[in-house]
Structure formats: C-alpha cells, structure tokens
VMD Tcl script that draws the C-alpha trace (Angstrom):
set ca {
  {-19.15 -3.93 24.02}
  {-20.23 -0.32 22.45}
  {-18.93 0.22 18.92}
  {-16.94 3.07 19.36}
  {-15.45 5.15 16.52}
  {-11.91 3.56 17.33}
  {-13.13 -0.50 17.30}
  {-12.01 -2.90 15.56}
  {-15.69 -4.45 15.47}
  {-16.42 -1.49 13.32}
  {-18.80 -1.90 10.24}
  {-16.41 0.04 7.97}
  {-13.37 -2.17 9.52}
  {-15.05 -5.31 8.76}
  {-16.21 -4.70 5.16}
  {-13.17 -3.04 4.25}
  {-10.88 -6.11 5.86}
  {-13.33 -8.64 4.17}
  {-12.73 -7.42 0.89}
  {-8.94 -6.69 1.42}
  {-8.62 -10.97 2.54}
  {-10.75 -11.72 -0.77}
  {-9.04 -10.31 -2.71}
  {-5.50 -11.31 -1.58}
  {-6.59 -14.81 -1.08}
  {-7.65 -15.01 -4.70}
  {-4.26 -13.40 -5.75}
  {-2.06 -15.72 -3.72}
  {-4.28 -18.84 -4.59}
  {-4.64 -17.64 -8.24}
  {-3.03 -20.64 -9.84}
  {-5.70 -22.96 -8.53}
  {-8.51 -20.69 -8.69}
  {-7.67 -19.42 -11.81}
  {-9.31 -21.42 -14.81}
  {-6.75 -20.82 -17.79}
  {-3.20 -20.09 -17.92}
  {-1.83 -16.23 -17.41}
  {-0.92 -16.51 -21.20}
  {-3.04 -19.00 -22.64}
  {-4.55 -17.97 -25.75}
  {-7.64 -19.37 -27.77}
  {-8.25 -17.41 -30.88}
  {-11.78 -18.56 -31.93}
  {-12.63 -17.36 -28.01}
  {-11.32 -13.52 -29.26}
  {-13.15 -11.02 -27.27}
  {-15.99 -13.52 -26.07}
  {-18.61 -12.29 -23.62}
  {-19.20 -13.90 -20.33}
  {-20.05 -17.29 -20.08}
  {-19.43 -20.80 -18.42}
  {-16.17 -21.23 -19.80}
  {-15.09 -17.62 -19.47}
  {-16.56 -16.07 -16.37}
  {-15.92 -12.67 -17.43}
  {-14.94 -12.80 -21.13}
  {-11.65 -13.03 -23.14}
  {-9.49 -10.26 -24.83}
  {-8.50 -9.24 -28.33}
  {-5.85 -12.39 -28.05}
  {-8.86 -15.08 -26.44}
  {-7.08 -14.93 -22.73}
  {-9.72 -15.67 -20.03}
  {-9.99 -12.33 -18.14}
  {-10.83 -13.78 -14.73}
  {-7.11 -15.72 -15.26}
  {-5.76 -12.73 -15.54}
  {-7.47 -10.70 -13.03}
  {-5.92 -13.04 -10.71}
  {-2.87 -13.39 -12.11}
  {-2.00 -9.43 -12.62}
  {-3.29 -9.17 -8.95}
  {-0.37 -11.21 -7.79}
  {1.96 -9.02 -9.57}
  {0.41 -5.79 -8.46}
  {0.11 -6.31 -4.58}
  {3.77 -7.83 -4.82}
  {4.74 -4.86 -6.71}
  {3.28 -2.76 -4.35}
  {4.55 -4.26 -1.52}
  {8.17 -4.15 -2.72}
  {7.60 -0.27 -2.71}
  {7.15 -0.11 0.62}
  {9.55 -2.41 1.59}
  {11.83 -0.75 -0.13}
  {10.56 2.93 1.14}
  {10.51 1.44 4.82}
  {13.89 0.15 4.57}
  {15.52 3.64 3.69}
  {13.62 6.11 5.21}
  {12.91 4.40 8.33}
  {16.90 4.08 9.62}
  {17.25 7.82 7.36}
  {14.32 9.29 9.65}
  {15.54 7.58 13.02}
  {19.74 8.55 12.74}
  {18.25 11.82 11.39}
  {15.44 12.63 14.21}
  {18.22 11.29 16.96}
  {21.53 12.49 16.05}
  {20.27 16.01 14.51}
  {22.98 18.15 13.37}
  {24.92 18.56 9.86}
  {23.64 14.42 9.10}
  {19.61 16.12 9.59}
  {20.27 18.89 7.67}
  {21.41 16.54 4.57}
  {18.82 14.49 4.78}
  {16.08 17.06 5.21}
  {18.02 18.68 2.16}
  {17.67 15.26 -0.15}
  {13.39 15.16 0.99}
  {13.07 18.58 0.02}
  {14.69 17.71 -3.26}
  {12.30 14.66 -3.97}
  {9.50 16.23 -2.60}
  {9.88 19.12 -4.94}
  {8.90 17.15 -8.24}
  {5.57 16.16 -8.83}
  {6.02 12.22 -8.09}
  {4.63 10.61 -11.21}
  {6.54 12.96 -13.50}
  {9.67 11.98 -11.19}
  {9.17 8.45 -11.37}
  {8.61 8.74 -15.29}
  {12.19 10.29 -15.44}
  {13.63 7.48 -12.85}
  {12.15 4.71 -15.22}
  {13.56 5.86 -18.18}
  {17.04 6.46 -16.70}
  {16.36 2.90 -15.47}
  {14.97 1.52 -18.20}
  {11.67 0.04 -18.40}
  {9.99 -2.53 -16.35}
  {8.59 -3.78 -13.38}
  {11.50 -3.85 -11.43}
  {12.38 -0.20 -12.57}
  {9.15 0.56 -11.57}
  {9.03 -0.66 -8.06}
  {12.36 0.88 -7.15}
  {11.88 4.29 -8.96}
  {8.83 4.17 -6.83}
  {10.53 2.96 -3.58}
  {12.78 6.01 -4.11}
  {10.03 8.50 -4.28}
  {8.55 7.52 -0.87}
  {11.30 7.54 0.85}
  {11.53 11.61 1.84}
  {7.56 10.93 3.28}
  {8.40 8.30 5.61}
  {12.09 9.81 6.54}
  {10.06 12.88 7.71}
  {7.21 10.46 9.52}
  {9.20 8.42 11.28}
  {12.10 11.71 12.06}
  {9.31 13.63 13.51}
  {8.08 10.27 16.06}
  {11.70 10.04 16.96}
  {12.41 13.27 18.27}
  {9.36 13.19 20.21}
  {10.64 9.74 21.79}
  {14.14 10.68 22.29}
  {13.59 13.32 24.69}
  {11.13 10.93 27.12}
  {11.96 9.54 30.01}
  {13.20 5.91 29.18}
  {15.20 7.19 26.48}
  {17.16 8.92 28.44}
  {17.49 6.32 31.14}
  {18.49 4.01 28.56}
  {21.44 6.35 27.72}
  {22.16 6.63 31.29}
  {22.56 3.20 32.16}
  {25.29 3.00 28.94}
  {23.46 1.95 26.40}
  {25.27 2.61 22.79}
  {23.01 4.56 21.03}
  {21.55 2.43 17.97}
  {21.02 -0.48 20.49}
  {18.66 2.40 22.00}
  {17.22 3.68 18.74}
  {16.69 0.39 16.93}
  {15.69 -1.79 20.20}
  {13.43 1.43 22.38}
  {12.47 4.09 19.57}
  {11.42 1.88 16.36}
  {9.29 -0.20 18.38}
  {7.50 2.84 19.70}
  {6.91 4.29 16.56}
  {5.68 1.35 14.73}
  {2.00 1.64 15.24}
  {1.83 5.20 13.20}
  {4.49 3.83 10.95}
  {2.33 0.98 9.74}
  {-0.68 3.06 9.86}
  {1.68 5.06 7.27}
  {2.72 2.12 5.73}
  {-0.74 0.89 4.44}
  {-1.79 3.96 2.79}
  {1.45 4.13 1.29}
  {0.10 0.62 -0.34}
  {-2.73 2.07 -1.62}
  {-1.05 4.96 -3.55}
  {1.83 2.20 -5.07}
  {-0.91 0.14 -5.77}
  {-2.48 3.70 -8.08}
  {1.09 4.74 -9.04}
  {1.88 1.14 -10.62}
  {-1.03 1.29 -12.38}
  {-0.72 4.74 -13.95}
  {3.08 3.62 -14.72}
  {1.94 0.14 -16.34}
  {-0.79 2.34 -17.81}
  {1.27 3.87 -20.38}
  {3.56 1.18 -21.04}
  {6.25 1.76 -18.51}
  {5.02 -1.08 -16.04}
  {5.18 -4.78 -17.01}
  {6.08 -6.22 -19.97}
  {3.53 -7.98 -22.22}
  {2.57 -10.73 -22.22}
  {2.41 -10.39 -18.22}
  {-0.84 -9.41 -16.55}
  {-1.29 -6.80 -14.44}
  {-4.35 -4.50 -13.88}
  {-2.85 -1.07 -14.95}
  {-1.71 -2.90 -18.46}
  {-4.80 -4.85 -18.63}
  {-6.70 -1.49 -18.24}
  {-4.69 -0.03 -20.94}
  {-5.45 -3.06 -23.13}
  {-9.29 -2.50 -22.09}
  {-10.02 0.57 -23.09}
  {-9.77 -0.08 -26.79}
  {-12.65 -2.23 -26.73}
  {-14.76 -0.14 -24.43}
  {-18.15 -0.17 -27.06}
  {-17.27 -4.53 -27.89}
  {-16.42 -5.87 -24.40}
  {-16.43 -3.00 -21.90}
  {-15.35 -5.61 -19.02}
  {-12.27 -5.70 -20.33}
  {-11.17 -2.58 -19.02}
  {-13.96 -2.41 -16.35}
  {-12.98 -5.35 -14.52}
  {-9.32 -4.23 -13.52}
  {-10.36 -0.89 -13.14}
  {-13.24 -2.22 -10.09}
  {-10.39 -4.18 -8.91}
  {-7.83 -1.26 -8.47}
  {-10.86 0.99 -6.98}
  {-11.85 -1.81 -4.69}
  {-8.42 -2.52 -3.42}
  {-7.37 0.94 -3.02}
  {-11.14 2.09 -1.09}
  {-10.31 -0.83 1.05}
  {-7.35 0.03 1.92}
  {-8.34 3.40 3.05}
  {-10.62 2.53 5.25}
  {-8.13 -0.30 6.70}
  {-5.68 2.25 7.73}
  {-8.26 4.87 8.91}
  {-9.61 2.13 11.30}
  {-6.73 1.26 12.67}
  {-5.49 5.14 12.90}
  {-8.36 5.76 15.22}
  {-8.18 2.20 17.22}
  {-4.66 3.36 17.56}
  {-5.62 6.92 18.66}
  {-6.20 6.99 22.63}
  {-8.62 9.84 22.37}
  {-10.59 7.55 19.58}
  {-11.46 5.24 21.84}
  {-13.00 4.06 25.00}
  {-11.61 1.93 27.52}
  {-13.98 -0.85 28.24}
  {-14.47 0.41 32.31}
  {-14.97 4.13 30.91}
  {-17.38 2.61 28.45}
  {-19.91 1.35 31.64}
  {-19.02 4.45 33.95}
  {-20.58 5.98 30.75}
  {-24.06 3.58 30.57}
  {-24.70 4.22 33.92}
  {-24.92 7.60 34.08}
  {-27.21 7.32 30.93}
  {-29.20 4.59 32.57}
  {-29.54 7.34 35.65}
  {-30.56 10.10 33.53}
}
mol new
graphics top color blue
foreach p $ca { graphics top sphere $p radius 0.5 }
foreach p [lrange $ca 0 end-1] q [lrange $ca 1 end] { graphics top cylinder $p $q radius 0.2 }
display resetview
C-alpha cells in the first residue's frame, strides 16, 4: 500500500511512536532498569563523568543521573497525564452541556474561558500555585484548571456540529433523555479530534511542568524530575554539562515526539488526508496508462 500523507506506516509516525514507547517503557520499568536508587547518594562519586558505573555521570550530591532520568520521567509523564485527565474531565461534560443546551448555561461558561484565557497561562498558573501552595500536586491541578477553557471550546464547537445531524435528532425523537444522547451518541463522535487534542495538550503539560519545577514551584527535593533536574544542571554547565543536558534532550525528545504523534494521527484521521485503499489503485492505473 502507497504511503500517503494520512498513514499510519508513515516514516515520521514510526520514528516519532518509537521514541514515544522508549521512552515510556524506560519510565514505567525504571525501577529495574534503573541502576541506583532515585535518592541514593555516594559522595566520593560527586559530579563524576560518565563511566561503567555511572552511565551518564552523577550530580553535586553523587546521584547516578541515568537513575534519575528514569525516575523524574515517571513523575513527569504521570504529572502530565493527570493534567489532562483532569482538563478532559471538566471541560469535556462543560463543552458538551454547553454546545447542546446553549442558552444562559453557554453564555457562563463561554464567560469563565474568556476569563482564563485572558491571562497569560504560566503567569496564571504561578498565581494558582501559590494560592495553592507549592508542589506537585498544586502543580498538576493549577495546570488542569488552565486547560480546561481550550478543550470546553474544542469539544463545544464538535457538539454543536453533531447535535443538529441526523441521528441526533432521531435519537431525540424516539425519546431518548438527553444526556443518554449526549454522553452515549455525541462524545463518542467527537473523540477522535478530542484525543488528537488531547496529546498535544501532553506535550505542552509536559513543557509547563517543567518551567513550573524549573523555578522551584514543581516537585519537592529530593524527588527527580526533569524540569528540577534541569534547574539543578545548569549550575554545573562548564564541570558536567550532562547534567542539565540530559533532561533537557529528554523534555525536547518527548515533546518533538509528541508532535509529530498527534499530527499523524490528525491527518490519518482527516478524510481528505487520506486515500482509500480502492481509490489508491483507480489512481495507479491511470498512471500506469499514461
């Protein structure tokens, strides 16, 4: 079969999904690939360059830094995935009541998005941490908080288009009660752009919890995570410049990867970005004729 800009058997979708599985493989599996504890510490080891015992070096404190790649991988995916959980499970019923029901309920909730949306979102997650109070936790759901008006409008826009087709209304016809029809008919016909959503919404918490942990109001030490450990790094740039190189590569990676995992899927999931496979030889023949 042709490799059309819309496959799945794409170069971009394979590299990008290759990395993405190494590199949550290695974060879920991290206790047995890891070589050292999260924490451990060996003094004499203090800012040691790469070698058999420490693949990629140690910190100011001796703490292997391929442990704690790992490690601080595990807490930033899961981070980052409790954002969007969290996002997902507000906006999405906010954005389908609101896109179905319309009226005075719409108008509120387009009124709270424009609010959020208003403030730059770092600076308004800095101000929902500190009411908070800091840490990870505070982090994720100040975060979680801030996506909510860009999903609410996402998934409010797919559900008035849905409403007013045909099976929607036969649905309320036959006497269907309405959230049976928006929860059971709608949501599933909105959830391909929703995820498509959904993953590049992991690849900006992935950048926001980094920039938060960054400057201190992420994790606490002496937990690893790559925006701390990129903090920690970049004091030692000139002695051991892996030390903030290393999580930086991995945030880059991750976030790339991610990218190009959602645009792939966008355009597999986009009819006019793809072939069907009988179109596809109606189209060799007529090159084969001319």
């Amino acid at each position: 079969m042709r490799k059309t800009q819309g496959s799945f058997l794409s170069l971009p979708f394979v590299i990008s999904g290759f990395f993405l599985a190494l590199i949550i493989l290695g974060c879920v599996f991290a206790p047995v690939l890891a070589p050292y504890g999260e924490s451990a510490q060996d003094l004499s080891a203090s800012l040691a360059s790469p070698s058999a015992e420490h693949l990629l070096g140690a910190d100011k404190m001796g703490r292997d830094l391929y442990s704690r790649l790992l490690f601080g991988g595990r807490v930033t995916l899961i981070s980052a995935l409790g954002v969007v959980f969290l996002s997902f499970f507000i906006g999405a019923p906010l954005g389908l009541f609101s896109g179905y029901y319309g009226g005075k309920f719409d108008s509120i909730v387009g009124r709270f998005c424009d609010v959020l949306l208003s403030f730059p979102s770092l600076l308004l997650a800095f101000l929902l941490v500190a009411a908070l109070g800091r840490g990870i936790g505070s982090a994720v759901t100040a975060l979680g908080i801030i996506y909510v008006p860009m999903l609410t409008r996402l998934v409010r826009s797919l559900t008035m288009v849905e409403k007013n087709k045909t099976y929607a209304e036969a649905a309320e016809s036959v006497g269907f009660s309405r959230p049976y029809i928006i929860f059971r008919h709608i949501l599933p016909n909105c959830v391909d752009t929703v995820l498509v959503q959904l993953t590049l919404d992991l690849a900006y918490a992935i950048l926001d919890l980094a920039a938060l942990s960054f400057i201190g109001l992420g994790v606490s030490p002496p937990t690893a995570d790559w925006g701390a450990m990129l903090e920690e790094g970049r004091n030692f740039l000139l002695q051991s410049p892996l030390l903030a190189l290393a999580p930086g590569a991995a945030i880059v990676l991750t976030v790339i990867s991610l990218n190009i995992f959602s645009d792939c899927i966008t355009q597999y999931l986009d009819p006019q970005g793809r072939l069907l496979p009988s179109f596809e030889k109606m189209e060799k023949r007529k090159e084969q004729q001319k």
